[in-house]
DOBA-850343 format. One record per residue (C-alpha): x, y, z; residue in one letter. Coordinates in steps of 0.001 Angstrom, whole numbers, padded with zeros to 6 digits, always signed. Layout:
REM DOBA-850343
XYZA
...
//
This chain:
REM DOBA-850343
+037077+011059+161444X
+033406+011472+160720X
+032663+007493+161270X
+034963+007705+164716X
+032379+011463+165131X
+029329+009272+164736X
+030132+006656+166761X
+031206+008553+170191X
+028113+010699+169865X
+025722+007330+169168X
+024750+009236+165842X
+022946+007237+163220X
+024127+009870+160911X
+025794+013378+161430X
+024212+016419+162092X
+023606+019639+160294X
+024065+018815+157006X
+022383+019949+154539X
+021028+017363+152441X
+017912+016610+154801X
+014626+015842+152912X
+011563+018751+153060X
+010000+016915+155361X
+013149+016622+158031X
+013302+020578+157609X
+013124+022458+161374X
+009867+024852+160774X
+010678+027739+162893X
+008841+030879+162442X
+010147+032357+159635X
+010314+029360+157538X
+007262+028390+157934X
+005404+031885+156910X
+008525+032133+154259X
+007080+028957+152776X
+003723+029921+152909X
+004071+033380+151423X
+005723+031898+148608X
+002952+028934+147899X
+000784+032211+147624X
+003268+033754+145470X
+003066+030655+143340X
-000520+030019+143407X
-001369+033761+142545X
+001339+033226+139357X
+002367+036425+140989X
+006309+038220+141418X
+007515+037184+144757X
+010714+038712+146239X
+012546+036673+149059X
+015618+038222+151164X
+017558+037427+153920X
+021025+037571+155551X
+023572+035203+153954X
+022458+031623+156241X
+019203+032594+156786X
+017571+029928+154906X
+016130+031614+152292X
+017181+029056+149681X
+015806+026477+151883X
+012276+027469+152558X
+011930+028008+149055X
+012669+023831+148131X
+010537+023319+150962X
+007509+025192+149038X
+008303+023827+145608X
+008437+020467+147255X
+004362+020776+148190X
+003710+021223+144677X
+001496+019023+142153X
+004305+018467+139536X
+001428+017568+137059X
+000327+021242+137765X
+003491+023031+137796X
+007020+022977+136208X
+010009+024666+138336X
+012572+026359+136448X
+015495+027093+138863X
+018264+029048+138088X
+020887+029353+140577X
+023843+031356+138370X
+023086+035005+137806X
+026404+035095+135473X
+024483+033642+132517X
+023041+036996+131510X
+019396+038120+130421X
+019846+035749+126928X
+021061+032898+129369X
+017529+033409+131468X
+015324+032891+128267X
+017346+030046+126720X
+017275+028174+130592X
+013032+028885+130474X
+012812+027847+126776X
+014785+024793+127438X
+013094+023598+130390X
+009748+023619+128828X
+011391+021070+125666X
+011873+023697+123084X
+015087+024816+121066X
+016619+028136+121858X
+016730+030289+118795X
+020536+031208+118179X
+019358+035222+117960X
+018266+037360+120772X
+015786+038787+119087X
+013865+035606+118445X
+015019+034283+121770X
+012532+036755+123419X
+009568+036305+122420X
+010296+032583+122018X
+010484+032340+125978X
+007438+034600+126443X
+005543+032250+124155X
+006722+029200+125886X
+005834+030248+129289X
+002135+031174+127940X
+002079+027840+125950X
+002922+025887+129050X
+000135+027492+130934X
-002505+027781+128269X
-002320+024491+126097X
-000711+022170+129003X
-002271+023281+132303X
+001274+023424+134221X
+002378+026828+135455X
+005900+027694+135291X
+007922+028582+138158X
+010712+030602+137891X
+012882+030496+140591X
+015847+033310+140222X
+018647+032899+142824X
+021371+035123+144381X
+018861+037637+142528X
+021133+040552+144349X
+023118+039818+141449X
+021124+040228+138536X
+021986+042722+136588X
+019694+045879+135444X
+019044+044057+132105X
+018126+040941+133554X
+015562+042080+135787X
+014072+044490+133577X
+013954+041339+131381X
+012019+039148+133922X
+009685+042126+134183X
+008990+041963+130228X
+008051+038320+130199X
+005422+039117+132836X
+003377+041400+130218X
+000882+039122+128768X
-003101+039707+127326X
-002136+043316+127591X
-000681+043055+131298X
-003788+041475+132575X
-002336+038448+133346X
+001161+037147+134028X
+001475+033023+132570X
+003582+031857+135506X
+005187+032881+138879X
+008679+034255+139661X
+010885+034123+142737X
+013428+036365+143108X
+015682+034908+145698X
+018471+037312+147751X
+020497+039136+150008X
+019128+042463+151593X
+020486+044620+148949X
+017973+043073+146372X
+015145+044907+148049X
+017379+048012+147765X
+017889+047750+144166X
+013968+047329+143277X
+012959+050708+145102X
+015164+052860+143030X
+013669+054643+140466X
+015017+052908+137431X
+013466+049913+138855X
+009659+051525+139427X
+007988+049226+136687X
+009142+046267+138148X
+008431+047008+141973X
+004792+048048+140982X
+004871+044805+139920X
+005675+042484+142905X
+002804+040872+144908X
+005102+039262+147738X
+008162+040596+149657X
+009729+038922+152813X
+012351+039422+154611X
+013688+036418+156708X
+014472+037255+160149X
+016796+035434+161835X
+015585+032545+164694X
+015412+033503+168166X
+017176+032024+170546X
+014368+029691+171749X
+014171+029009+168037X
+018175+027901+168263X
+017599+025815+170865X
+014637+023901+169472X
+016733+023931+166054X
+019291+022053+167541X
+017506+019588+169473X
+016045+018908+165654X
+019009+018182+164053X
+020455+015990+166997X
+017051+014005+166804X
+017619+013344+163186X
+021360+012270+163837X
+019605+009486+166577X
+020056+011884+169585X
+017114+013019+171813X
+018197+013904+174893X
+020003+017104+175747X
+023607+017228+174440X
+024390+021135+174517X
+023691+023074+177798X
+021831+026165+177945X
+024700+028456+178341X
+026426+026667+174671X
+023357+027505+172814X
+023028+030894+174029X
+026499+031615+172930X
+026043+029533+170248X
+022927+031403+169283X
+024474+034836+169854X
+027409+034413+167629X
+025716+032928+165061X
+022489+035949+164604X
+019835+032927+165062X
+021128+032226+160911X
+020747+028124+160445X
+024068+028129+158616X
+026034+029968+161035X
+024896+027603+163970X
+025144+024581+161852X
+029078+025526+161404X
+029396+026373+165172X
+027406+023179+166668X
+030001+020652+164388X
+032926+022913+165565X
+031475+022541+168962X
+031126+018663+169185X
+034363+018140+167543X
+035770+019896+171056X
+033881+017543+172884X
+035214+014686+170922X
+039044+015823+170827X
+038401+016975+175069X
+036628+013329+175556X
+033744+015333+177328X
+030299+014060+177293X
+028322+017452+177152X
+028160+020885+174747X
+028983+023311+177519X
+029878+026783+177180X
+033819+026165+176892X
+033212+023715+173716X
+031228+026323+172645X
+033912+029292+173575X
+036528+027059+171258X
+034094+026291+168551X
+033611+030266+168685X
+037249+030756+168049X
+037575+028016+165650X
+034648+029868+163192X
+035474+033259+163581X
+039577+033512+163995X
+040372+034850+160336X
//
């Protein structure tokens, strides 16, 4: 289906998906200052909180920033399962920068501390701790992240941390059981979603990458398509597929609204 896709369209590949190089990525406005805020984040070896709607590309911008950096300078530490609990977070840092995880908690602790100072002080690399579907974490686990940060007497912190989540993440840090932790973050952005000129040029991206540049979906498709989806990359990425699968199955040439109507129906009947 996907070959007999490809060929009716003229695609070199399909389009959407989601394994597209850093470099392929559509910069619209909020990725692009998302990515820069969290170079800064990264460059300050500061706490960086990133949230967004589910779709909103939050995950994305932030491969696109670790992608710009100087692996001989830094070493990412990405964790993308918040079910491995606060020991599970200092035995995935202590294993990523070659050491042994000490079978007790108590020595597990400030073994991780010491590693991320190590890697910093005696190797030059700063550690990157990347923290995802942080809405997640529980209490423990962030107050844990905080703890690591307090080095040379909470002068400095060794490396940076991205905390990586839905809206509710933000929530969690302002309450008052939280308060040593938010004092302590440098960076917070929300992602908004694209706007529908945003959608449009989105599209036209991906279509170019698939071998397509001139203009398959009319104006009226991508506003609905736009619309429906909030301006969130994911949602559109599921309702432009659904959409030129209608085009395929109603041998049509064009996106127009109608394709876009079914593809509408498709993605949101339950």
């Amino acid at each position: 289906m996907i070959e007999r896709l490809q060929q009716y369209f003229g695609f070199t590949k399909m389009p959407f998906g989601k394994s597209l190089a850093p470099g392929a990525l559509h910069r619209h406005g909020a990725h692009a200052e998302a990515v820069a805020r969290i170079s800064w984040a990264v460059a300050e070896r500061a706490i960086g909180v990133v949230t967004g709607e589910v779709g909103a590309g939050k995950t994305v911008a932030v491969r696109a920033a670790l992608s710009a950096l100087d692996p001989v300078r830094h070493q990412v530490i990405y964790l993308g399962n918040p079910a491995v609990g606060s020991r599970g977070i200092h035995r995935a840092i202590v294993t990523a920068l070659g050491g042994t995880p000490h079978p007790h908690t108590a020595a597990l602790i400030p073994q991780a501390a010491d590693a991320l100072a190590t890697e910093r002080a005696e190797r030059g690399r700063v550690p990157v701790l990347v923290l995802d579907e942080a809405h997640l974490l529980s209490h423990d686990q962030l107050e844990s992240v905080r703890m690591l940060t307090n080095q040379d007497m909470d002068s400095a912190s060794p490396f940076a941390c991205l905390l990586i989540g839905q809206p509710t993440l933000r929530r969690r840090i302002k309450m008052g059981t939280m308060a040593a932790l938010d004092q302590r973050i440098a960076l917070r952005f929300a992602m908004p979603p694209m706007t529908c000129e945003e959608t449009a040029s989105y599209l036209k991206h991906h279509l170019a990458l698939a071998g397509r540049s001139d203009p398959l979906f009319s104006d009226d498709a991508i506003t609905l398509i736009h619309t429906t989806g909030r301006g969130l990359p994911r949602a559109v990425n599921n309702l432009a597929v659904q959409a030129l699968l209608d085009v395929f199955i109603q041998n049509k040439t064009i996106v127009d609204e109608a394709s876009a109507r079914a593809a509408v129906a498709e993605v949101t009947t339950e």
